[in-house]
N, C-alpha and C positions, 0 to 999 in steps of 0.2 A: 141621578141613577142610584139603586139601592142596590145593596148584597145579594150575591147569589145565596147565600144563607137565606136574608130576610126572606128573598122572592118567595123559596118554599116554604116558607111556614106562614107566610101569606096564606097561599095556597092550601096549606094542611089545615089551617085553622078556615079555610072555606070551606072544603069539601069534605072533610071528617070530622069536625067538630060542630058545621054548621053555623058558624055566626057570618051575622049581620057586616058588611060596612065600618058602621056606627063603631060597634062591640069591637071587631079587631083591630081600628084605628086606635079608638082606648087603651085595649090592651099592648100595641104595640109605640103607642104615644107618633100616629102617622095621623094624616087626614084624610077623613073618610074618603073623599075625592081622590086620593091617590090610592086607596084601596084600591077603589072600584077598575082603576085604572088598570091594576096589575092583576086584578081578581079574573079580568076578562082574556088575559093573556097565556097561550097555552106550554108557553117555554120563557125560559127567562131571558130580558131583549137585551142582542147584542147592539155593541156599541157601534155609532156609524163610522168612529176609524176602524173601529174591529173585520167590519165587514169589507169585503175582497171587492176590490175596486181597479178597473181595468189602469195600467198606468199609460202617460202619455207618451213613455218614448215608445211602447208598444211598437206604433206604427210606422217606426224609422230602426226596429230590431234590425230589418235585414243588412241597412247599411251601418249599425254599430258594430254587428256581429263581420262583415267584411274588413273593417277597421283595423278590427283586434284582431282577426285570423291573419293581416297580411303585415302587420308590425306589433312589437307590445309597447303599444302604447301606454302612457301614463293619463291619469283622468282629467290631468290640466291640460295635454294634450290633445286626447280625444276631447274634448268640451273644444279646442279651439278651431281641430278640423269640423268638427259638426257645425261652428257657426260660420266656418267660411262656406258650407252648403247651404247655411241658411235655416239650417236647426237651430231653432230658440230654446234652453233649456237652464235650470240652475245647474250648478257642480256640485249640489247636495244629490240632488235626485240621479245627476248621471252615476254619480260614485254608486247609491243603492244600487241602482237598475245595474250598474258592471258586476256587481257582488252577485248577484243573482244568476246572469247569463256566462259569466266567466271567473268563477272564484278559483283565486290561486290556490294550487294544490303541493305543499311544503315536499322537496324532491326525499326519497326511499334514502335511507343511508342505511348502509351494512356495518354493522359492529363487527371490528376487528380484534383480533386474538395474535398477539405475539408471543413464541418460545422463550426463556431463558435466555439474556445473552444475543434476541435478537435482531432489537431495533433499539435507538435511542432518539426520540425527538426534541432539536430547541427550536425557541422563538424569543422575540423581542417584548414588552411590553413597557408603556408608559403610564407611570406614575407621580406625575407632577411634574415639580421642579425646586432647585435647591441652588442652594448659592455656593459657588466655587469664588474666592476671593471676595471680587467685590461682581461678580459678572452671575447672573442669573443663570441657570442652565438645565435643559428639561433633563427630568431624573431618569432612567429607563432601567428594565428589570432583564436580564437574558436570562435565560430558565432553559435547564436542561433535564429529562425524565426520561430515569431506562422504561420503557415500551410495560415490560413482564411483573417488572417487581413494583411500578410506580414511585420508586425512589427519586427523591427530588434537589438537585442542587440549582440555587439562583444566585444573582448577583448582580450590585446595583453600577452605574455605568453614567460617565458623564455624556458619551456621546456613542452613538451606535456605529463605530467605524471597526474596520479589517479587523484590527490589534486586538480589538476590543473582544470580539465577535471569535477569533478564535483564542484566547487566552483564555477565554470565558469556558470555553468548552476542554480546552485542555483542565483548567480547574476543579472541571466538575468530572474529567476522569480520574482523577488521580483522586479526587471525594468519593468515588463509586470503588476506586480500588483495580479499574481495569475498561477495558473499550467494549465495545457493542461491535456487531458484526457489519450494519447499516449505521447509516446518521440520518436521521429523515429534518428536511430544511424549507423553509419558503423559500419564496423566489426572490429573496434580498438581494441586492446588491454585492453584497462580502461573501454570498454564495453563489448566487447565477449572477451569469450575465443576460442571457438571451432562453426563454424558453418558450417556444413557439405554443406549447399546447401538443399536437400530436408529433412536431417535428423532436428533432435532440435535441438535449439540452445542452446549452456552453454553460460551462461550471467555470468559477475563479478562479484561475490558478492557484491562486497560494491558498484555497478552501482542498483545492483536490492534492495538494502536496500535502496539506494535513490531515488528512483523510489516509495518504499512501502511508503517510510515516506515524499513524496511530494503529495500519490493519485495515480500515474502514472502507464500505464502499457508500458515497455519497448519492442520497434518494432527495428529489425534490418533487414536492404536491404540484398536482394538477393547479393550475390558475386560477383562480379565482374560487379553490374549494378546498376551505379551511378546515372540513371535515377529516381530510386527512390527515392532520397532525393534532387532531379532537384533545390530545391526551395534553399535549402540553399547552394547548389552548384554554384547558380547565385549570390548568395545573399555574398560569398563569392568572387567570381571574381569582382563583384560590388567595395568591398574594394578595391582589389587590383588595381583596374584600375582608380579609380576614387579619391581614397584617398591614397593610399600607394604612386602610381607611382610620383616620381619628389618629394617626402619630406626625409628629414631627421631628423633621431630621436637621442636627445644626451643621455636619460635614457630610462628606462621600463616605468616610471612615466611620463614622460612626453607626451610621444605616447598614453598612453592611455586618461591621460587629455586631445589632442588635439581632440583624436576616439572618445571621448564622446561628446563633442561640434559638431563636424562633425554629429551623430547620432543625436542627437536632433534641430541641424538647418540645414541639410542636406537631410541626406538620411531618416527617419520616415515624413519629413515635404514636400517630393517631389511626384509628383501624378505617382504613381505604374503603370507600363509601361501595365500589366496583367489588375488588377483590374480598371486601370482606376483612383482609387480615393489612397488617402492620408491615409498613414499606421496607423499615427496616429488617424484619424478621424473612419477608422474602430476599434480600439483596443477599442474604448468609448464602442463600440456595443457587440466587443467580452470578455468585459472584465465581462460585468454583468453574463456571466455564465463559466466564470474558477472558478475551484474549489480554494477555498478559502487556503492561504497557513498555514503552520503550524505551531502551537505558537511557537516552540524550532527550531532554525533550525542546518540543518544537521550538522553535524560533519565529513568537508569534509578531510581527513586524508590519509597518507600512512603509515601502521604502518612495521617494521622491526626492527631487533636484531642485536646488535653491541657489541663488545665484548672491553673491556677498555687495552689498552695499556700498557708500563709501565711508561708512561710519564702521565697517567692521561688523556688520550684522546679518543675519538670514531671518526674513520676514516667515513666519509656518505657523498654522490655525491661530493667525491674530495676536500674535506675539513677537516680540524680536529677541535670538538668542546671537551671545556675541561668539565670534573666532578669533584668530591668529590676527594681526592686521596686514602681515603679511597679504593673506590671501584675498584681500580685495577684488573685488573683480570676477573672483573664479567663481565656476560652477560645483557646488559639492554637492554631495550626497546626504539625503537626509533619512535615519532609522527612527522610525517613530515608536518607541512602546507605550507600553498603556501608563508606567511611572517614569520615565524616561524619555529623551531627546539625544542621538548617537548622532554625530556629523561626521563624513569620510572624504577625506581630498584622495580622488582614487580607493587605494584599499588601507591608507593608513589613517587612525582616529586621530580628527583635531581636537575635538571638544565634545561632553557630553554633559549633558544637564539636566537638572529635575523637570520632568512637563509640568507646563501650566495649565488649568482649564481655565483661568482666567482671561483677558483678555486688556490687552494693548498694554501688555506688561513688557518690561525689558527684563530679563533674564542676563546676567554678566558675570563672569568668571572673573576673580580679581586681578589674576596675570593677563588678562585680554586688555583689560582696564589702565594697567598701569604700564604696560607696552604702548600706549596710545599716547599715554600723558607722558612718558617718557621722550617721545619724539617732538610733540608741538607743548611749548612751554607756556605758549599765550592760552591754550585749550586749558592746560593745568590749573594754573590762574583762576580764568572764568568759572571753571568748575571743583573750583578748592573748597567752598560751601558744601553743593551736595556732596563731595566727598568727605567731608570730615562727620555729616551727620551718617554713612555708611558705616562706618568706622564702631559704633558701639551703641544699644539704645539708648543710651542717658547721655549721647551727643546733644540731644535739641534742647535738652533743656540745659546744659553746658554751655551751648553755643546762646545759650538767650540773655544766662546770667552776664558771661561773657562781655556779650553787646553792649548788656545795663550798665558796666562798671570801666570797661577800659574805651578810649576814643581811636585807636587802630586795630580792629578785632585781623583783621586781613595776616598781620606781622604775626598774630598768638597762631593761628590758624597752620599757617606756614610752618610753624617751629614743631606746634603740637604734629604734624601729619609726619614731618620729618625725626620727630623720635617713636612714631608707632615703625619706621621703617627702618627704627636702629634697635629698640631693644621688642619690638616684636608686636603686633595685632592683640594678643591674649592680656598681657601684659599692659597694653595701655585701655583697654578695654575695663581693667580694674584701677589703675590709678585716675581714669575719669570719674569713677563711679563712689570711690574714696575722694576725689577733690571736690563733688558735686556734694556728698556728705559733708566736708566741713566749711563750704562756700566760699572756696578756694579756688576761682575758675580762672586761672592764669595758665601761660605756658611757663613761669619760670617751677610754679608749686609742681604741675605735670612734672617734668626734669627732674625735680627733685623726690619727687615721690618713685621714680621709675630709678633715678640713679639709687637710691636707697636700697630697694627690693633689689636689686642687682649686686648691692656689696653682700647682701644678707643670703646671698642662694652659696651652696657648697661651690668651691672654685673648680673649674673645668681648665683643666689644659687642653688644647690641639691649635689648628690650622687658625692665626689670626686672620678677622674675615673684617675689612670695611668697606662698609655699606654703601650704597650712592646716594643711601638717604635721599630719592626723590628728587635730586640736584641742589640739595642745600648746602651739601658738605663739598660742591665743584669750588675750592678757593684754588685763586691764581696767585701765585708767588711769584714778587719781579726777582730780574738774575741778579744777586748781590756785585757790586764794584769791590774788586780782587786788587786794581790798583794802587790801593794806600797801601795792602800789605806788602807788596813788590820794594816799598820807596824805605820802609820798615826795616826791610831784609838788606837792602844794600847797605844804610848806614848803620845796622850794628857790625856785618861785614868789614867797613872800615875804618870802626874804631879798634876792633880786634888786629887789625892787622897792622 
């Protein structure tokens, strides 16, 4: 098939300049046979896929179009009721022929306009995943953006719970300077519970307590239409595409120190592709009427009950953190923040501890620890090892040289644990670290290096304090025999007399 070009000037060079076959094949380097061909032709020919051709599902329209009118079907679907009818057909052709007879029509969205001050939407987003300890963890982004000004605060997040979800958003008022009059939210978890679609919505409780105790009145999107919260839904892919993609994060800490520089020489400082002007230059305007925030702020928490082991421990998100060993048995209370772990027997605190996002970590307080080993001495024992490598970094390699040189390491172990418990943790923490320097790894060099630094510090008077030293220093003294001096006393009694 040749050019609709060529065809006409075929044609031009027939009938207005008069040549031959022959002559125009020459001149157009064709063969005169297919001159003649196309010389006789009065339009230039279309092609035989070109031309409209009845299709075959044609004649089974009426039961496709029934199909679709009475479910929406999918076309792996409809292709599998049409061959339980007995319609033969490929899923190439039924998909054309559905595009034709039923082309989906993308639904109307209204562009919304909010006042100063009058809406504020967040949302979650993920971004990968990044290592908390040694335990992998998906990264997620919470993004919050006032409505008016498109001022933007985010924040990266090891898991998307309660604590998380509203700390995140108190953060980002006290970043804006003041509350919004609305909070617009999906229908998470940490915010609904239950949202039928036309029915009420059940809100979280401790989403609608923060909501009362910011001013706020809590707004959640229709179900399945993400249109209405558009603003932070952009504001969200924004990150991802312009800041996430092509970096790499080595901590939680670090990604967000890098998101907060990014946010304030970035993305608040760049002219708003909508408004036209600079997010921050509007927040000057929207900020003089957000509701003023609140003297005490929230207390963003997850609170739940854990039950104590018999090692002294509460199992909570895959870690064990130790108590009292008193409280075996009991049930407490557990306060989760987003850097913290609060535990409460009733209303008074046992124990608090830094959260791990790691996982099957033990978390242990040293006095939890040594109230345990205080009670069972065979436990003590057993676990005088891992205890002495706790004790300071430059334990394990102490304890190797140690091994290499003496043939009762158990005895040095012993001595060395029972003077971190007489002249103090800090303190023997540097004469290991001074005996590992000059490959001195005994307990007598330890002792001596500790009793030194102890004549050489200024003298303190008060209350003499001895230590239980771990139970090294439990000596038992038999009761002296008083009777020779009895026998003593009477015969110088009777030579005086």
């Amino acid at each position: 098939m040749i050019s609709r070009e060529l065809f006409w000037e075929i044609v031009r060079l027939h009938k207005v300049e008069k040549l031959c076959s022959t002559q125009i094949g020459a001149k157009l380097a064709m063969a005169p046979r297919s001159v003649r061909r196309f010389m006789r032709l009065s339009d230039y020919p279309v092609k035989a896929a070109e031309r409209e051709r009845p299709c075959l599902l044609e004649q089974h329209a009426t039961r496709i179009r029934s199909l679709l009118d009475s479910f929406a079907y999918t076309v792996s679907q409809l292709h599998a009721r049409l061959a339980e009818d007995g319609i033969s057909c490929s899923y190439r052709s039924l998909a054309r022929y559905v595009k034709t007879i039923h082309p989906k029509q993308p639904p109307a969205v209204m562009k919304l306009c909010f006042e100063p001050s009058e809406a504020a939407e967040v949302d979650f987003g993920s971004c990968g995943m990044i290592y908390c300890g040694q335990t992998q963890r998906r990264l997620s982004v919470c993004a919050v953006v006032l409505c008016h000004s498109r001022m933007l605060y985010a924040e990266f997040i090891p898991c998307e719970r309660l604590e998380h979800f509203l700390a995140c958003q108190q953060n980002a008022l006290h970043y804006f300077g003041g509350s919004p009059r609305r909070m617009i939210v999906d229908n998470c978890r940490c915010a609904v519970l239950r949202h039928p679609g036309a029915g009420e919505v059940s809100y979280n409780p401790a989403f609608l307590d923060f909501c009362g105790h910011y001013g706020m009145k809590p707004t959640a999107c229709s179900p399945r239409h993400p249109q209405s919260k558009g603003i932070v839904e952009r504001a969200v892919g924004y990150i991802k595409h312009h800041f996430v993609d092509g970096r790499t994060f080595v901590s939680l800490d670090q990604a967000n120190a890098a998101l907060r520089v990014w946010l304030d020489e970035v993305a608040n400082v760049r002219s708003h592709g909508t408004t036209e002007q600079r997010p921050c230059d509007m927040l000057a305007e929207e900020r003089l009427r957000l509701l003023p925030l609140a003297a005490e702020p929230y207390e963003c928490v997850r609170i739940d009950s854990r039950t104590v082991d018999r090692f002294g421990r509460i199992h909570f998100d895959q870690n064990d953190y130790s108590v009292p060993h008193r409280l075996v048995g009991s049930i407490l209370t557990v306060k989760a923040y987003p850097h913290k772990v609060a535990i409460y027997n009733g209303d008074m605190l046992v124990a608090t501890h830094p959260r791990s996002y790691d996982r099957r970590q033990e978390i242990i307080m040293s006095e939890h620890h040594e109230d345990v080993m205080k009670r069972t001495k065979a436990a003590r024992l057993q676990n005088l090892r891992s205890d002495f490598l706790r004790l300071a970094p430059a334990a394990a390699d102490f304890l190797r040289q140690l091994e290499e040189t003496t043939l009762d390491a158990t005895a040095h172990l012993t001595r060395i644990t029972a003077l971190g418990e007489i002249y103090g943790r800090e303190a023997l923490k540097k004469a290991l670290d001074t005996a590992l320097h000059f490959q001195v790894c005994k307990a007598e060099y330890i002792e001596h290096i500790l009793s030194t630094a102890s004549r050489q510090q200024p003298e303190q008077r008060g209350v003499l304090h001895v230590p239980n030293a771990n139970g090294q220093l439990d000596l038992r003294v038999p009761t002296p025999d008083l009777s020779r001096f009895k026998t003593i006393k009477t015969t110088e009694r009777n030579n005086h007399g």
